[in-house]
Phi, psi and omega in degrees: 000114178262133193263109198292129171281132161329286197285006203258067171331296194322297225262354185305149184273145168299313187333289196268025157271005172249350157294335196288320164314327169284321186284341170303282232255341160244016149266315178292346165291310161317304196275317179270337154298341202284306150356292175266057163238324182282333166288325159324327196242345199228282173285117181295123172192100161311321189304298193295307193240126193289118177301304198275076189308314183331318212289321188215102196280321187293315181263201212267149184237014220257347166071220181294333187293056186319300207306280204304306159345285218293332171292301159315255182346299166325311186281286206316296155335282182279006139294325182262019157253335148331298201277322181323285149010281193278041204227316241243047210289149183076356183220012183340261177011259187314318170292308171319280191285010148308271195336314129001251141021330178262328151335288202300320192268337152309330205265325198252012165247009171303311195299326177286340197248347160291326190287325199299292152343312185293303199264353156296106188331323182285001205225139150250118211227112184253187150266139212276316190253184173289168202275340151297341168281358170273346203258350197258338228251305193283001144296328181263004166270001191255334209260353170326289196271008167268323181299322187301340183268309175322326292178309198279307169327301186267003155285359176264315200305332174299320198288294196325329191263355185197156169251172196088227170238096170073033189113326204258078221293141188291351179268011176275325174277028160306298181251345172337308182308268196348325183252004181274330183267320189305305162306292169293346170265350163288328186245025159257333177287326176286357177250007151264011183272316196277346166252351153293347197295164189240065189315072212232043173242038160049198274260324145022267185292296165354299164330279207314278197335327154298298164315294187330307187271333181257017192267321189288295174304344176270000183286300199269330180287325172318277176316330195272344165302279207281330166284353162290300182294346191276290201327288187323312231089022175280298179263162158075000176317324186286351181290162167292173203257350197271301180320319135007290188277308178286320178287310168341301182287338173303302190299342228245292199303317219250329178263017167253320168298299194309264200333324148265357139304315184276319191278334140327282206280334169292320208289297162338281191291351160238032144274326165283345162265032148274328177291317159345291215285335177245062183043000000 
């Protein structure tokens, strides 16, 4: 097995800059739906948030909620240019922003089937959301590819300190997404609980709502901390890589279970004292 320098272009493999637009382009749809599943699901409104997620995945669902919209897109966008990157060793750069690239052309043929639609005779159309939520959507088609470069640096120096991606053979991101959006929508809906609440009994109350909410996300961040570091070798160094590699996955599936188990049963017990405390 011959081992590539970060920096060895000539000897770096092609393959996976023609995988990075696909690999790109369903972890930011993955990190960002879970994003709209939690807004969707914790703020109430029908007017502000679109319900039927279901009826058109392509357009935007976010109401009135800029800040979180904007907060979304960032994490989304630069996790999934991360991993693009990094899959990509010795060609990071490029695979990011290759990757990149399929964001950016989703949002402009979005942008392409509104104006037709806007300017067709035939259709009565309006726009669903406010006209700042367009304007974030054409930031994140232009700004796609500045996270990616921004984004590179510290994917060559991850390849230079360790091999694979960050340690982690690149081929667990085969199956990772899956467990990537599970993860991420367990642990952004309690911390979307916590920006939705509306608080006024001052610093008290502040704790407890901190608690409430961030005890069910340390539930679910935990196990994905230590299945990652097993994955790495951070933990678990003296096992062989093939045990190594299965006890990781064991902890990320089986500690993703547990977390929402626990995150059940917290959320549960203090919806019965509240109800308790108000009759």
């Amino acid at each position: 097995m011959v081992t590539i320098a970060a920096n060895d272009i000539r000897r770096a493999p092609i393959w996976p800059l023609f995988i990075a637009p696909l690999v790109c382009f369903v972890y930011y749809i993955l990190f960002r739906f879970a994003f709209i599943q939690s807004i969707g699901a914790i703020i109430r409104g029908p007017s502000d948030v679109n319900a039927s997620l279901l009826e058109d995945f392509g357009k935007p669902f976010w109401g009135s909620h800029w800040i979180y919209r904007c907060i979304a897109e960032y994490i989304s966008i630069t996790l999934a240019v991360f991993v693009a990157g990094g899959l990509a060793r010795g060609r990071a750069q490029t695979a990011a922003v290759v990757g990149s690239l399929a964001v950016s052309l989703f949002y402009a043929v979005r942008f392409g089937l509104v104006l037709w639609t806007w300017y067709s005779p035939e259709t009565d159309w309006k726009l669903d959301e406010p006209w700042y939520q367009y304007v974030i959507d054409a930031l994140v088609m232009l700004g796609a590819p500045v996270a990616a470069l921004q984004a590179a640096e510290h994917l060559e120096k991850m390849h230079d300190d360790a091999p694979g991606f960050a340690g982690i053979n690149r081929w667990h991101f085969a199956w990772l997404w899956i467990l990537a959006y599970f993860y991420a929508l367990a642990i952004i809906t309690p911390l979307a609980r916590f920006y939705s609440v509306q608080y006024d009994g001052g610093f008290v109350a502040l704790i407890l709502v901190t608690i409430v909410n961030f005890v069910p996300a340390f539930a679910v961040g935990l196990p994905l901390y230590f299945g990652l570091e097993i994955l790495r070798g951070t933990h678990g160094d003296t096992m062989p890589p093939p045990a190594r590699n299965l006890v990781g996955a064991l902890v990320l599936i089986g500690g993703l279970i547990v977390g929402l188990a626990v995150q059940f049963g917290w959320y549960w017990m203090f919806d019965k004292l509240r109800q308790a405390i108000s009759g």
